[in-house]
C-alpha positions in Angstrom: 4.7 54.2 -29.8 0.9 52.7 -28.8 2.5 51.8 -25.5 3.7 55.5 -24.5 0.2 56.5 -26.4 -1.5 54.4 -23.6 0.5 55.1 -21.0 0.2 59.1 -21.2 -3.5 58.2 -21.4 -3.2 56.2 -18.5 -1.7 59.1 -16.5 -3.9 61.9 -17.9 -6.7 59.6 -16.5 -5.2 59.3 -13.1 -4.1 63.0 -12.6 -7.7 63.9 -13.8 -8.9 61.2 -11.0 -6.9 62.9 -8.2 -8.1 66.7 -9.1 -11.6 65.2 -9.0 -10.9 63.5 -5.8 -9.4 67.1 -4.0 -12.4 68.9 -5.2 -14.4 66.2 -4.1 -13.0 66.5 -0.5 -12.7 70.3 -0.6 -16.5 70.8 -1.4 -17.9 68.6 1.5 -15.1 69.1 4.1 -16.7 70.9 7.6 -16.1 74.1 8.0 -16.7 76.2 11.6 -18.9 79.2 10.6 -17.2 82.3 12.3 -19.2 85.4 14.1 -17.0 88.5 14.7 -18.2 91.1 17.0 -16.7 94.3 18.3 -16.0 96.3 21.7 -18.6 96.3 23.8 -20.9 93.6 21.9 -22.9 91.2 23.6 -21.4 87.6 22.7 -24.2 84.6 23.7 -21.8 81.8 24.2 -24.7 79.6 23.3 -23.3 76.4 24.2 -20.4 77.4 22.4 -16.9 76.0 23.4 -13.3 77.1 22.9 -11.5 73.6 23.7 -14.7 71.2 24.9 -18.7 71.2 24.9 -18.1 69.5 28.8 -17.9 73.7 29.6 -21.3 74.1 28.9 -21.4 77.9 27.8 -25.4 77.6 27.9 -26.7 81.0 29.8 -23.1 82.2 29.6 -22.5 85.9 27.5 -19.5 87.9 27.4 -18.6 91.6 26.4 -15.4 93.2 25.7 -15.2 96.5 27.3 -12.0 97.4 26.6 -8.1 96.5 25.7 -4.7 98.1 26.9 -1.4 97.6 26.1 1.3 97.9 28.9 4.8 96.9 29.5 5.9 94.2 31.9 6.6 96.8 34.1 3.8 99.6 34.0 1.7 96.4 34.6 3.5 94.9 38.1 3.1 98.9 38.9 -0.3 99.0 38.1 -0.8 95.8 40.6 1.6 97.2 43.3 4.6 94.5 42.4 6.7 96.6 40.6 10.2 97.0 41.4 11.3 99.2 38.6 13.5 96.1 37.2 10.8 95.1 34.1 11.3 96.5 30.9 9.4 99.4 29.1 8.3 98.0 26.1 4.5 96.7 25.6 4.4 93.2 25.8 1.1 92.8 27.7 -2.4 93.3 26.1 -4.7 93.6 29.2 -8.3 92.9 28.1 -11.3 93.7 30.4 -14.0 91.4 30.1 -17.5 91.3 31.5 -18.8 87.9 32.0 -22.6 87.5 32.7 -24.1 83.6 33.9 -27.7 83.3 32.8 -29.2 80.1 35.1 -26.4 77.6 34.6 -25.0 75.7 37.5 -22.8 73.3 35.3 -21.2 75.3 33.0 -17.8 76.7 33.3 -15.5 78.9 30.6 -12.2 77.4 29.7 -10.5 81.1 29.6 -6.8 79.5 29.1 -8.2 78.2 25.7 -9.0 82.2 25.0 -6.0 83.5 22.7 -5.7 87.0 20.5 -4.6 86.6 17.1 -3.2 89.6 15.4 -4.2 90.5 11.8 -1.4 89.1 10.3 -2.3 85.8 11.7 0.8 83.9 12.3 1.7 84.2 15.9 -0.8 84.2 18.6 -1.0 85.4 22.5 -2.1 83.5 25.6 -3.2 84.2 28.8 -0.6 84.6 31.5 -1.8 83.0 35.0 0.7 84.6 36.7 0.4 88.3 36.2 -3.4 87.2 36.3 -3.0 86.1 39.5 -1.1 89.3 40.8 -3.9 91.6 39.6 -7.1 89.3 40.3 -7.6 87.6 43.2 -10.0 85.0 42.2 -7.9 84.1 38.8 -8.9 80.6 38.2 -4.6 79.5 37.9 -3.2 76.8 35.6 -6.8 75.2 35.2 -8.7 78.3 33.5 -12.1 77.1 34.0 -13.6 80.1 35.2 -16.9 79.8 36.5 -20.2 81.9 37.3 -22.5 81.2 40.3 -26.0 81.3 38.2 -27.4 84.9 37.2 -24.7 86.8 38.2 -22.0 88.8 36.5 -17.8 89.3 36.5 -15.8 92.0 35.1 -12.0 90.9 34.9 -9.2 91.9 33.3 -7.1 89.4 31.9 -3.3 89.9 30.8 -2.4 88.2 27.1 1.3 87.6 26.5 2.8 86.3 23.3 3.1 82.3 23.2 6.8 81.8 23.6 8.8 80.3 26.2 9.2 82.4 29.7 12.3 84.3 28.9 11.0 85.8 25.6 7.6 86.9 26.2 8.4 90.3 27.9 12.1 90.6 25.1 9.7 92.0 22.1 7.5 95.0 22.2 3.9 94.5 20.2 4.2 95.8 17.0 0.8 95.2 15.9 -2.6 97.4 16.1 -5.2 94.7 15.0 -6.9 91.7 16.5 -8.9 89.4 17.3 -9.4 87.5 20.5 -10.7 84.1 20.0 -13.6 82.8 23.0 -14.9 79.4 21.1 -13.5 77.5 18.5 -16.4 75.4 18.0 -19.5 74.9 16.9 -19.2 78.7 15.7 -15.8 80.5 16.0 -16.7 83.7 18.0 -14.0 86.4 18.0 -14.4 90.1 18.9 -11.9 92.4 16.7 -10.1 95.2 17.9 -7.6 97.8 17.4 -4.6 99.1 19.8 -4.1 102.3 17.6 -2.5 105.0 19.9 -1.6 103.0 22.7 
């Protein structure tokens, strides 16, 4: 009997140690403070970075000026490849962007790393390079480090396609009306929110 009497002490003791332990951890792990913005904001990169601080976002602001929803087909229209063949539901969240450099001659932004997370939260969208490339002539391609000569200023649109493999991203139309896209991960999460209603 004293040997199960120590023994259930011996566990209480250990099971009190672990919960200590996780609420040890939990308290001092890092977390990334997050700054949410809207359409047509002003977002100060600020040396923020979505996948490396080598992009040196220093000088570098961004606004959101606005967000469409097309089908895979009203989009190779809209670009002057369409061929009728593409289906009609929206698939493709087109988001126009004005990009402003501010004196840097280094710094690049790593726009592949960009994503748009819908409200829900468990699925994401990507950049697609190659309708990019049909409606933007200067799309930086597979490498998606888009750069600024200093104190100038971009507007591009960039197309945003669900992350699955090629033959799926066009099969399901978006069902969603809120999200956010995601331009820096680190050391302060900046997304801009937004809202498809009516589209």
């Amino acid at each position: 009997m004293a040997i199960a009497g120590v023994g259930l002490l011996l566990l209480t003791c250990l099971c009190v140690g672990v919960g200590l332990r996780i609420y040890s951890v939990n308290e001092h792990s890092l977390s990334v403070p997050v700054e949410r913005y809207g359409i047509g904001e002003n977002i100060n990169l600020e040396g923020a970075f979505i996948t490396s601080s080598k992009e040196k976002t220093q000088g570098y602001s961004i606004v959101v000026n606005g967000v469409r929803m097309l089908s895979h087909g009203d989009y190779l229209e809209r670009y002057g490849k369409g061929n009728g063949a593409a289906g009609d539901e929206k698939t493709i969240l087109e988001i126009e962007v004005s990009i402003r450099n501010e004196g840097n001659s280094q710094g690049y932004l790593d726009v592949n790393g960009w994503r748009v997370v819908p409200e829900r939260g468990n699925e994401y969208f990507v950049v697609n390079n190659s309708l990019w490339q049909l409606g933007e002539p200067n799309a930086p391609g597979e490498t998606g480090g888009l750069s600024l000569v200093p104190d100038s200023e971009y507007t591009v649109s960039i197309p945003f396609v669900r992350n699955t493999g090629d033959e799926d991203m066009f099969a399901e139309g978006i069902g969603d009306t809120t999200f956010s896209l995601v331009v820096s991960d680190a050391p302060v999460r900046k997304e801009v929110a937004f809202c498809t209603d009516g589209q």
